[in-house]
N, C-alpha and C positions, 0 to 999 in steps of 0.2 A: 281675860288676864293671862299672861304668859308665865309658863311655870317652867320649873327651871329645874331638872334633874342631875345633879353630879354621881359618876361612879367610879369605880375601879383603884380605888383606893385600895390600904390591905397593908400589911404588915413585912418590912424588911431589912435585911441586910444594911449596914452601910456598905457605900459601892456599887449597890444596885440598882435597879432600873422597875418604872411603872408605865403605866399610860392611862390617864385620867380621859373619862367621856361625859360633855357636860352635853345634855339632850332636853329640845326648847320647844314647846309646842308654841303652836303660832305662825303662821305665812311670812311675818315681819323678820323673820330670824336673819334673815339675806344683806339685810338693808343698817345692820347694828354693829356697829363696834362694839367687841365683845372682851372679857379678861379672865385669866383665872386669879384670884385671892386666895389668901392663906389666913387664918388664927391662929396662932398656938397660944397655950392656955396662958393666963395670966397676962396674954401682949393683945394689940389691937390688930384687927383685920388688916393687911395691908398687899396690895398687889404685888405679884407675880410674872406676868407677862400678859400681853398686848396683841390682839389681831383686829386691822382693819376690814371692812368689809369690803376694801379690794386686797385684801389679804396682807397686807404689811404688818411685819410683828415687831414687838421691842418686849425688852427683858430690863426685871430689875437687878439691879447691881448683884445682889444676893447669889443670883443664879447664871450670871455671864458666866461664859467660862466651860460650864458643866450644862447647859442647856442650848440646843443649833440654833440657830435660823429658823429652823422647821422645828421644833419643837411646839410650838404651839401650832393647830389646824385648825381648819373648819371645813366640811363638807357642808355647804347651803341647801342642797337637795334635801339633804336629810336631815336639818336644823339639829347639827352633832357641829360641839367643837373639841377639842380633845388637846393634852398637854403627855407629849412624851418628856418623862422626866428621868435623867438617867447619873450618875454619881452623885447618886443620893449621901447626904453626912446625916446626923442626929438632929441638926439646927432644921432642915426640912420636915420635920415632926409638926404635922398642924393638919388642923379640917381645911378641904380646898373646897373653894365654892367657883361657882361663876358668874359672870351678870352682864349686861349687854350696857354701855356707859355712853355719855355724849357730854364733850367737851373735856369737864376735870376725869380725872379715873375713878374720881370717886363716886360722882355725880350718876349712882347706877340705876337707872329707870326697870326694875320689875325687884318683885318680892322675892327675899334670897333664899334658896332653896335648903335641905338638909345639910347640905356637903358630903365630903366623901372622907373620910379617915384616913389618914396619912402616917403610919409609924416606921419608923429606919432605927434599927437599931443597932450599937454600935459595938 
């Protein structure tokens, strides 16, 4: 089974900037369309942004704007995806997780891991 570690989460500013690393055991990691997700308390899990496994990303609404192109990565050698997140507000306060998905975004094929703690404060 593929397990699914998120980090680099941590405590900050509004304004400022992180860079989350979600790290996947398993050979399969190459071959998965991958996302990061968000909770914040009281709301439901809802994604984040998008990378294909030939590398194509998309962003949800929430985050256009304040999040590149490249914001979202993936090195497949090293079964690492990673979310540079930067003008961060208060509203991006939640646990980010990640999960490798096919077809809906939601539809995530492995078991979700701890996440990573997310706080911006204002």
């Amino acid at each position: 089974q593929v397990q699914l570690v998120e980090s680099g989460g941590g405590l900050v500013q509004a304004g400022g900037s992180l860079r989350l690393s979600c790290a996947a055991s398993g050979s399969i990691f190459s071959i998965n369309a991958m996302g990061w997700y968000r909770q914040a308390p009281g709301k439901q899990r809802e994604l984040v942004a998008t990378i294909t496994s030939g590398g194509l990303t998309d962003y949800a609404d929430s985050v256009k704007g304040r999040f590149t192109i490249s914001s979202i990565s993936r090195d497949n050698a090293k079964s690492t995806m990673y979310l540079q997140m930067n003008s961060l507000n208060p509203e991006d306060t939640a646990v980010y997780y990640c999960n490798a998905y096919s077809g809906d975004y939601y539809h995530v094929l492995y078991k979700w891991g701890q996440g990573t703690q997310v706080t911006v404060s204002s």
